[in-house]
N, C-alpha and C positions, 0 to 999 in steps of 0.2 A: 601554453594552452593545454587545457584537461577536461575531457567530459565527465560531467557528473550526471547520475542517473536518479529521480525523484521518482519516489514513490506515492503515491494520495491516494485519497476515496471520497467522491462527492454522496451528498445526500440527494435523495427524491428529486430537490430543486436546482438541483447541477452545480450548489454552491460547493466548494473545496470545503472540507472541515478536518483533516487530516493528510499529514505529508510526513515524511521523513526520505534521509539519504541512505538510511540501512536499511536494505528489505529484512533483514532479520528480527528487527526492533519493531518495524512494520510490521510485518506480519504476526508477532508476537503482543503487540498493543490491538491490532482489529483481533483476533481470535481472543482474549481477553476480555474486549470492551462490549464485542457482539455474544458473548459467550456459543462457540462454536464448540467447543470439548476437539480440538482438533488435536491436542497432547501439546506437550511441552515448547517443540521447534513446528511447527508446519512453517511449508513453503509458499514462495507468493502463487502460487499457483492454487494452491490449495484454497488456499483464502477466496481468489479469483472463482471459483467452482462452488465453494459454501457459499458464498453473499449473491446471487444473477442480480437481483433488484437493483442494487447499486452501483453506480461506476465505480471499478478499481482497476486502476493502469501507474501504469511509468510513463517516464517525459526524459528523455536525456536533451540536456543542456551541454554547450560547450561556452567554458569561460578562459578567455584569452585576457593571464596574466602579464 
């Protein structure tokens, strides 16, 4: 058994349109893709405080192998 932790961010209509299991990858594709100039690594946090409009959150999961 191991939890994994999901990162996303819904659009305007609460549909899911991005997810990943790295927040660093995460956070490095939305600062990217919304052009935020947050520098090289921003944290998910950062991200979370640049975007209000949108949902950005985690979800842990536990999947019992």
């Amino acid at each position: 058994m191991f939890k994994l932790t999901i990162f996303y961010i819904k659009n305007h209509k609460g549909e899911l349109v991005y997810t990943n299991t790295n927040e660093l990858e995460f956070a490095d594709y939305v600062n990217k893709h919304m052009d935020l100039g947050l520098g090289k690594y921003p944290t998910f946090n950062e991200i979370q405080d640049s975007v209000k409009d949108l949902e950005i959150g985690t979800r842990t999961v536990t999947i019992n192998v």
